[in-house]
Structures are given as C-alpha cells and as structure tokens.
C-alpha positions in Angstrom: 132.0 -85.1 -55.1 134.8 -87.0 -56.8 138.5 -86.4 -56.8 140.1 -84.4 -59.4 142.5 -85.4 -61.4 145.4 -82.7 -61.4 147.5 -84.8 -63.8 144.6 -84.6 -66.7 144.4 -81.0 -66.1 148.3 -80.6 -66.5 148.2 -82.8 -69.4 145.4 -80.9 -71.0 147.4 -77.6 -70.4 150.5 -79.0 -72.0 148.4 -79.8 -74.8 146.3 -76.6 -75.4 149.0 -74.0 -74.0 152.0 -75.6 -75.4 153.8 -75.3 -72.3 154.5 -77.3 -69.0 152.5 -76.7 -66.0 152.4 -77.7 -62.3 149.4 -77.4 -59.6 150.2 -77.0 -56.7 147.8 -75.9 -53.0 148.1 -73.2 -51.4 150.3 -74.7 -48.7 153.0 -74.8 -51.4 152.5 -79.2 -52.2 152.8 -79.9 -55.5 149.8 -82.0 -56.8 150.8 -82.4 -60.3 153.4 -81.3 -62.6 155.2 -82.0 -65.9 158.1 -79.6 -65.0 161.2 -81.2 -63.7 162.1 -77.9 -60.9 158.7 -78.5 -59.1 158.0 -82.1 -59.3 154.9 -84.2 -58.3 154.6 -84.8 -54.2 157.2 -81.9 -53.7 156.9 -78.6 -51.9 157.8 -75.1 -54.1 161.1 -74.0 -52.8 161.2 -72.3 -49.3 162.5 -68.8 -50.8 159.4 -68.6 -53.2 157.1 -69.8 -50.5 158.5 -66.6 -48.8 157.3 -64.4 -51.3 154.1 -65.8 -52.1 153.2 -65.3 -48.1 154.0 -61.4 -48.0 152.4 -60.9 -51.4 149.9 -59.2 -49.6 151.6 -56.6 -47.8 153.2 -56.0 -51.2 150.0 -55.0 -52.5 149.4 -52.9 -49.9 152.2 -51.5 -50.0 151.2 -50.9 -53.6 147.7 -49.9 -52.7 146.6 -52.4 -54.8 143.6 -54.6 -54.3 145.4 -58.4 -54.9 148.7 -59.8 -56.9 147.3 -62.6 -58.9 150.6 -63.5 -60.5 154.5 -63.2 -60.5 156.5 -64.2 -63.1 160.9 -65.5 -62.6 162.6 -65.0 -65.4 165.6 -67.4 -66.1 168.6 -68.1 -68.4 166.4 -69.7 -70.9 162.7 -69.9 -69.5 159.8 -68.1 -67.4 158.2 -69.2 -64.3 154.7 -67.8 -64.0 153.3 -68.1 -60.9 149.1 -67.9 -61.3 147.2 -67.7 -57.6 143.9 -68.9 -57.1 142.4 -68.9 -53.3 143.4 -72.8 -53.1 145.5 -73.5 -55.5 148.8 -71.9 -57.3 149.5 -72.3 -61.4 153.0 -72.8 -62.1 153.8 -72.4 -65.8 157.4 -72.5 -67.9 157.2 -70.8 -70.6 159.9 -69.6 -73.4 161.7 -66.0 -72.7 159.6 -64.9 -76.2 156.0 -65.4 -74.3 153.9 -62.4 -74.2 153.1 -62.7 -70.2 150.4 -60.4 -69.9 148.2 -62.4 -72.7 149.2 -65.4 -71.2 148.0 -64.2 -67.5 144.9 -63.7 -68.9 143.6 -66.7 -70.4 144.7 -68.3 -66.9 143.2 -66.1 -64.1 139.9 -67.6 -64.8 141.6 -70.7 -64.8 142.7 -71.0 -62.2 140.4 -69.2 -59.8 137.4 -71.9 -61.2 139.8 -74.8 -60.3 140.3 -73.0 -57.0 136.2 -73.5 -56.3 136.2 -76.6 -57.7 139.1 -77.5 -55.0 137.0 -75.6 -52.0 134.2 -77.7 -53.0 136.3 -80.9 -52.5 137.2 -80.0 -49.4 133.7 -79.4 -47.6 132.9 -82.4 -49.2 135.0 -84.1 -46.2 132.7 -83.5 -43.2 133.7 -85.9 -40.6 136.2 -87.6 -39.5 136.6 -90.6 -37.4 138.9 -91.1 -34.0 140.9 -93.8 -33.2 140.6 -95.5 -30.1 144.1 -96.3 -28.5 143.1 -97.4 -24.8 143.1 -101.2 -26.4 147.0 -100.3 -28.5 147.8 -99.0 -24.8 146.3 -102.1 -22.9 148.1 -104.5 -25.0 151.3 -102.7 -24.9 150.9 -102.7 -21.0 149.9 -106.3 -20.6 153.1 -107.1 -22.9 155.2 -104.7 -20.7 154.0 -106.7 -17.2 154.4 -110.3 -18.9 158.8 -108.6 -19.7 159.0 -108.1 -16.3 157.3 -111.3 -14.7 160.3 -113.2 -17.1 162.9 -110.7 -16.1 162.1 -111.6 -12.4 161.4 -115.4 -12.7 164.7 -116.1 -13.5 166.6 -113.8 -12.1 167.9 -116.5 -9.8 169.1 -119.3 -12.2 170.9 -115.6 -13.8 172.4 -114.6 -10.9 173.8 -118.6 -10.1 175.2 -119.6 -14.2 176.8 -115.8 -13.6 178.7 -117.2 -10.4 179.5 -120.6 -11.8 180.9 -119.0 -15.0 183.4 -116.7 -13.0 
C-alpha cells in the first residue's frame, strides 16, 4: 500500500472547506498542516494532549458512549478538534462557523482516513535487526591499538618530561 499524502488532503480541505486544517496521529505528531499554531513535524501542545487522553473518562463520566470532537474558542478563531481511532482533525475556523454542521461533514472524514492510516500500518510487517557485534569489534580492536601507543612510548614520555624540567 502506498503512503499518503497528508499535505494533499490538507490542501484539498483548505480548498473545499474554506478553512485551514492540520492532521495529526494519535500520539499527538503533526503530519500535515496549513495552520501556523500546530505546524508540520510538531507535537499538539502538552495541555491539549492532556485533555484529549482523559476524554474518555469524560464520557463516562457523562455516560456517553465516545467524544468525537472538542472545539477552543479564541479571540478571533475556533479550533475544532475531530478524532478518528489514528488520527486527530484539527480545524480553524471563523467565530461565525456553525460547529455542529461543520462536525458533521467531518466525522466520516476523518474516521475513513483513520482506516486508511490502520491499513498503512499493517502494511509494515517486519522489520530488520542490526547486527552490532562487528560496530563493537571494531571499536574494541581501535580501543586495544590506543593503548599499545599509550604504552609504547611511555618511556621516550616519561624521559622528554625529565629533560624539559
């Protein structure tokens, strides 16, 4: 299965929605983003990343089944927070945004580029290990050869030392 490419998707987004988007996993890592606050290759802020992880004893709390979405409202814009099972939709959007229409059209969204994300992931089955007994033989060998020098002229050291005083 090939890679996807988050920055199309955000680009499309900007383009049919109107509004700038980020993608970012689960874990928080921003994949791809045309909004300044979450940039590409960063990681959401810590304090959000706190609320996202006890979103689910919200619910409960709640007695409701899931929270698929939280929205920050700011001086001048929205942050909408969409969750898939892999991956999060960030979206800024002006104060005059009717959320709940806009959190429909991108539940679906979302959770299908959440599968399509799962999918790329099994598609990783093995990985290989690296042998280091060779980096460790060389770095030995090199080690032995420092200390042969140190010792071989040790002597001619120890007599330019007593000449010099």
């Amino acid at each position: 299965m090939s890679q996807i490419n988050y920055d199309v998707i955000v680009s499309q987004l900007k383009k049919e929605l109107n509004t700038n988007c980020a993608i970012s996993n689960k874990y928080g890592i921003v994949l791809s983003s045309n909004i300044k606050e979450f940039a590409n290759d960063n990681v959401i802020p810590q304090e959000i990343l706190d609320f996202m992880s006890i979103k689910h004893s919200i619910s409960e709390k709640l007695n409701l089944k899931e929270i698929k979405s939280f929205a920050l409202e700011a001086e001048k814009y929205n942050y909408l927070f969409t969750f898939g099972e892999e991956l999060i939709l960030i979206s800024k959007l002006d104060l005059s945004v009717n959320l709940s229409k806009f959190m429909l059209n991108l539940r679906p969204f979302i959770q299908k580029l959440s599968n399509s994300y799962k999918e790329q992931d099994k598609s990783v089955k093995k990985f290989a290990l690296f042998d280091f007994s060779k980096d460790i033989d060389k770095i030995g060998s090199a080690q032995e050869k420092e200390n042969i020098n140190k010792d071989k002229y040790s002597i001619i050291k120890d007599l330019v030392k007593y000449i010099s005083k």
